[in-house]
N, C-alpha and C positions, 0 to 999 in steps of 0.2 A: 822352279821359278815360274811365276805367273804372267802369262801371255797377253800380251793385247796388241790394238790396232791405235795408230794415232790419224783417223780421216781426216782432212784439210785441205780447204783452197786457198790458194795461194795469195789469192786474190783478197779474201774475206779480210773485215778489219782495216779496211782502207792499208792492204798489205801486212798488218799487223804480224798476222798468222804467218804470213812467209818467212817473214824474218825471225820468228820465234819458234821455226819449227827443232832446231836441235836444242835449245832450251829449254823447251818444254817435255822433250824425251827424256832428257836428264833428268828432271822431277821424276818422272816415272821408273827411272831407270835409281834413283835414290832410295822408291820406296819397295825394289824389288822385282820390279816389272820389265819381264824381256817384251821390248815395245817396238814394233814397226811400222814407222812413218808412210803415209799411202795418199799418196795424191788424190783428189775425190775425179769420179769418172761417172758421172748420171746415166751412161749408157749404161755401166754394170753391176750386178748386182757386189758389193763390196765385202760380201759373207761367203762370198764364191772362193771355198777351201781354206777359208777361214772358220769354219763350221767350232773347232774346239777351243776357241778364245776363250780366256775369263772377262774380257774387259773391250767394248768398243767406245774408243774415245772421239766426238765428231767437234768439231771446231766450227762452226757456223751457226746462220740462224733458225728460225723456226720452220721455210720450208727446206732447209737441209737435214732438220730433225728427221723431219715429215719423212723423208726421202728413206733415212737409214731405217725409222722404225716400219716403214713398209715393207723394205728388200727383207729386212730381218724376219719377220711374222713370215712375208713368204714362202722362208725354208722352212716354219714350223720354230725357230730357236727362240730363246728367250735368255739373253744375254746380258750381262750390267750393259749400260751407257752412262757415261760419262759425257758432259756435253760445255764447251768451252764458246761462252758466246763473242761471233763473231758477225752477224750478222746489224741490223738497220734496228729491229725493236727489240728484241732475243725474250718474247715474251714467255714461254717456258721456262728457259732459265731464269728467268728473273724468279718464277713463280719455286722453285729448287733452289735461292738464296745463292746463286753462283753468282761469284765476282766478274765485273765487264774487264777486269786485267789480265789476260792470258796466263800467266804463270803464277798467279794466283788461285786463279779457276781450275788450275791444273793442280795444285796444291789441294786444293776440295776436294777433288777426286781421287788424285795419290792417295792421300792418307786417311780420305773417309772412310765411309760405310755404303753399305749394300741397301739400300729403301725400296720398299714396294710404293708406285703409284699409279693414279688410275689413266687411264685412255679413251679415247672414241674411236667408234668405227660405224661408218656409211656404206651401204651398201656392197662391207665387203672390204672399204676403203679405209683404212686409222687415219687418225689425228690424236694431234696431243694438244693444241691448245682452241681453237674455235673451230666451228661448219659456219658458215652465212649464206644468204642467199639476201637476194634484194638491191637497194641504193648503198655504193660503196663498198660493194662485197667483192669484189673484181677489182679496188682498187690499188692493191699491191699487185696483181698479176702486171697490172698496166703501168705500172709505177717505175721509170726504169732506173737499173744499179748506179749511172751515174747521179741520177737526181738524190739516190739515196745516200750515195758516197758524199755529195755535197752540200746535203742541208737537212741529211737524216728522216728523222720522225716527220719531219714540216713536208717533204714531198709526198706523204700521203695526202694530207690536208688539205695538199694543192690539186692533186691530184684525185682525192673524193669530191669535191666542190665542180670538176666537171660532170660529177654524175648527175646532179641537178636537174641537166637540162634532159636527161631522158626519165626521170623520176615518173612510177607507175607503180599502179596495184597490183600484188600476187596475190589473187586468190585462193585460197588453201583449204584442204580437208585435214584437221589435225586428229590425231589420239595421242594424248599425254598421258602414257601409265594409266589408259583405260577410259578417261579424261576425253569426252572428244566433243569438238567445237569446229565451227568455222569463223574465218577470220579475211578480211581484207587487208594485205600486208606490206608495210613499204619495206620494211628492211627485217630478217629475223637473225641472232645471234645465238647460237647454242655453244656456249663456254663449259670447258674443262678447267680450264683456266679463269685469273680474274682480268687479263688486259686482253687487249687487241691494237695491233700497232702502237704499243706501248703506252697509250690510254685506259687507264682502269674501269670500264663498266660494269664487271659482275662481280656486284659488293658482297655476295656472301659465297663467293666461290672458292673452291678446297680442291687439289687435284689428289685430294687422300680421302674425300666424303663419301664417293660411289655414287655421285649424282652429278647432271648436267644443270646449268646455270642458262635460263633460256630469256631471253627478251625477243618478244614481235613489237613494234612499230604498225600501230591501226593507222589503215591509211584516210585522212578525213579531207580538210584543204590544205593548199601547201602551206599557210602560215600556221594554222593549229599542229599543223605537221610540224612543222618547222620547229615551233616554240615549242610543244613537247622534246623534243629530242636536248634542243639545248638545258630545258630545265633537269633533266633526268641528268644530263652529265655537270650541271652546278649543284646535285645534289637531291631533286626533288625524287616526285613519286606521279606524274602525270598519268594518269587513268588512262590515256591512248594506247599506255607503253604497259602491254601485260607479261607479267614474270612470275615465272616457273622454276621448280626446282624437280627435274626429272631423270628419271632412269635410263626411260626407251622414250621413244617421238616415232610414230609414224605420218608422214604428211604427204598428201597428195597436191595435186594443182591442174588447171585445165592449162597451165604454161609451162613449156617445157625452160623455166628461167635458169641461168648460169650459176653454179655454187663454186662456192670455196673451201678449201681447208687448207688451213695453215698458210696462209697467203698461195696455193696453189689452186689448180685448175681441178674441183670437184664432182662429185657423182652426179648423175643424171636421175630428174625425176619418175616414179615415186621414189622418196625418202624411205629407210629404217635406219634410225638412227639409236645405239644403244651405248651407253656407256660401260666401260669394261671393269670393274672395281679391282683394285691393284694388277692391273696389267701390264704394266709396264715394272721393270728393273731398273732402277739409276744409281747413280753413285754422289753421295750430299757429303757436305762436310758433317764431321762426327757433333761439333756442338748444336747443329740445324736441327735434327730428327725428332722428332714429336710422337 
């Protein structure tokens, strides 16, 4: 019989996940799977004698993803995950075609299949769906669970709009795959993925391509700022906003400014930043796979 983990907070889901926690084993346990339900504990690592799973199932959002594909790489394993969105944007899963319904999502991965896709790592550190640095890039760290619990995606928005008022240049030394530039930068996005906080900006991004999706934000005045950012997300192509499709990034800065990944607390500068071409294991529904 094939082994797995069913990770969850209880909490996730506006409760969702608590109350579905033995419904959702039962899927598992339908399609074969001797399955043990495990409360999530961020102090530990959740692979601790867990080492010979076939199957790590996590029930949260994208920095609870964050959380297991880190502890996991840790021990060296490379394990399926299955990943049941429960979180505020669940932009990964979105990008893996998983249902926001719990025992549906569970159903994707019961009786899917095995996919390679790709990942990021900083300094050491993965990510599966963005790195940022800049305006706004701290703004999920600072965003709190109830604001999210109660008005979702929108308590970012409220919540990036006070970054405004500290709004400044990162000066940068870039190498893009060899590529190297400098830049004065209000906000940079380096996507594996194509959303962030559940807003699509990286239009041609593939988490199966083997390439990073990069947008810097030229810092000019605040309204040509301004107006470029908004035209780029009604669709344009503002020449402030330069975009890349890359492998590795190495970027320097005379500011030691605060990153991101995956809506968490990221590396410290200089940057190396590389993309991992099918690094990651997941588990998709059988009709998704391409």
């Amino acid at each position: 019989m094939k082994r797995a983990v069913f990770l969850y907070n209880g909490q996730s889901g506006k409760g969702r996940i608590g109350r579905n926690v033995e419904p959702v084993c039962e899927v598992f346990r339908q399609a074969g799977y001797d399955i043990e339900p495990v409360p999530i504990d961020f102090g530990a690592n959740p692979f601790d004698g867990r080492e010979q799973i076939g199957l790590m199932v996590v029930a949260g959002g994208d920095g609870t993803v964050n959380f297991v594909v880190n502890a996991m790489k840790q021990k060296g394993l490379d394990i399926p995950l299955g990943i049941i969105p429960a979180g505020t944007a669940n932009d990964f899963a979105r990008a893996l075609g998983m249902s926001d319904k719990p025992l549906e999502a569970a159903r994707q991965i019961a009786f899917g299949c095995v996919d390679r896709v790709d990942c990021g790592r900083v300094n050491g550190q993965y990510f599966v769906n963005v790195l940022s640095f800049g305006i706004f890039t701290t703004t999920s760290q600072h965003t709190s669970n109830a604001s999210k619990h109660l008005i979702g995606k929108l308590a970012y928005l409220i919540e990036g709009m006070k970054e405004f008022r500290s709004m400044h240049a990162v000066p940068l030394e870039v190498v893009a795959d060899g590529e190297v530039f400098d830049l004065d930068s209000l906000i940079v996005l380096v996507f594996n993925g194509e959303t962030a906080g559940g807003f699509r900006l990286a239009r041609r991004a593939s988490v199966k391509d083997g390439l990073f999706d990069c947008l810097m934000l030229e810092k000019k005045n605040v309204v040509r700022s301004t107006e470029a950012m908004i035209r780029y997300l009604l669709g344009g192509a503002p020449r402030i906003i330069r975009q890349l499709q890359v492998r590795r990034l190495d970027i320097r800065s005379t500011l030691n400014e605060p990153t991101d990944v995956d809506g968490q607390k990221g590396a410290e500068f200089p940057l190396h930043i590389e993309c991992l071409p099918g690094g990651l294991q997941v588990m998709c529904e059988k009709e998704s796979r391409s």
